[in-house]
ROVO-85034 format. One record per residue (C-alpha): residue in one letter; x, z negated, y. Coordinates in steps of 0.2 Angstrom, whole numbers, plus 2048, in hexadecimal, padded with zeros to 3 digits. Layout:
residues N
+-----+-----+-----+-----+
! res !   X !   Z !   Y !
+-----+-----+-----+-----+
!   a !   X !   Z !   Y !
...
+-----+-----+-----+-----+
***
This chain:
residues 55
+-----+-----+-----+-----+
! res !   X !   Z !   Y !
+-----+-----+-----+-----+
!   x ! E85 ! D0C ! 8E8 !
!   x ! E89 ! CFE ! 8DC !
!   x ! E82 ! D07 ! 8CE !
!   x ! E8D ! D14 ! 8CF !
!   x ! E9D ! D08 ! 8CA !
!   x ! E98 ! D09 ! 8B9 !
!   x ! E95 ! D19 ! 8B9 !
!   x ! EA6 ! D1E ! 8BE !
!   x ! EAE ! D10 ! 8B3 !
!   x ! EA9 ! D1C ! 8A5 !
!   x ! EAD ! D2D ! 8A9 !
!   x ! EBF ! D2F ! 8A4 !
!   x ! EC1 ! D25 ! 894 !
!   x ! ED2 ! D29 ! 892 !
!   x ! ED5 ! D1A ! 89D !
!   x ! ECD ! D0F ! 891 !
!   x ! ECE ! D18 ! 87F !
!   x ! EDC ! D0D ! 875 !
!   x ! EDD ! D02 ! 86A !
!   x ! EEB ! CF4 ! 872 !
!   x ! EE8 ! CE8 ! 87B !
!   x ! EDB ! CDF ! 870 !
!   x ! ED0 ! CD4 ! 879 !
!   x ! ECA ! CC6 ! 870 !
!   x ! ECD ! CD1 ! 860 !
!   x ! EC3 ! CE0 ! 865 !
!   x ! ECE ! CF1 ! 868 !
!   x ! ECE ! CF3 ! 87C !
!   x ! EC2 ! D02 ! 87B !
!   x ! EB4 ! CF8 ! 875 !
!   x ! EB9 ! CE7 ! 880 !
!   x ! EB6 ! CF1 ! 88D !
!   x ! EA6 ! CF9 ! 88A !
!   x ! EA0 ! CEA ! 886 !
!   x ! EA7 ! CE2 ! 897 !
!   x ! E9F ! CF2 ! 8A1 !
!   x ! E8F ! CEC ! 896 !
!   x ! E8E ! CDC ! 89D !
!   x ! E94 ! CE2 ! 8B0 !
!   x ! E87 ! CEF ! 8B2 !
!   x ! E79 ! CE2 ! 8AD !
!   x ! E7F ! CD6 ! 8BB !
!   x ! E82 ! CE5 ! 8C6 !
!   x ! E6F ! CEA ! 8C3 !
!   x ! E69 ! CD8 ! 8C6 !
!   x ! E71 ! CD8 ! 8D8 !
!   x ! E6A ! CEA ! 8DD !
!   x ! E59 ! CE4 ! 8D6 !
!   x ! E5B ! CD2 ! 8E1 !
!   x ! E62 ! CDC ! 8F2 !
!   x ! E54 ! CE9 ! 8EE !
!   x ! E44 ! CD9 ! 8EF !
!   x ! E4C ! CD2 ! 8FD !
!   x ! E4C ! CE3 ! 907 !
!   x ! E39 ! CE4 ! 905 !
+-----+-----+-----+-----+
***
């Protein structure tokens, strides 16, 4: 289930296709593909953790 917040972060990019606000001087469409980026990697750490302490 956690791994489908990414997923659904991404289907409709007209909430994130703009150029303003700029974070840390990227346009906010590529600040926050980059932010999904690193929250899907953490994401996919703690389903791999919960998953080896199921076993």
């Amino acid at each position: 289930m956690l791994l489908l917040v990414p997923f659904v972060a991404y289907l409709d990019p007209a909430w994130y296709d703009r150029m303003e606000p700029r974070v840390l001087g990227f346009p906010f469409f590529y600040a926050y593909q980059l932010g999904w980026i690193a929250l899907t990697s953490i994401l996919i750490g703690v389903v791999l953790f919960l998953g080896r302490l199921r076993r």
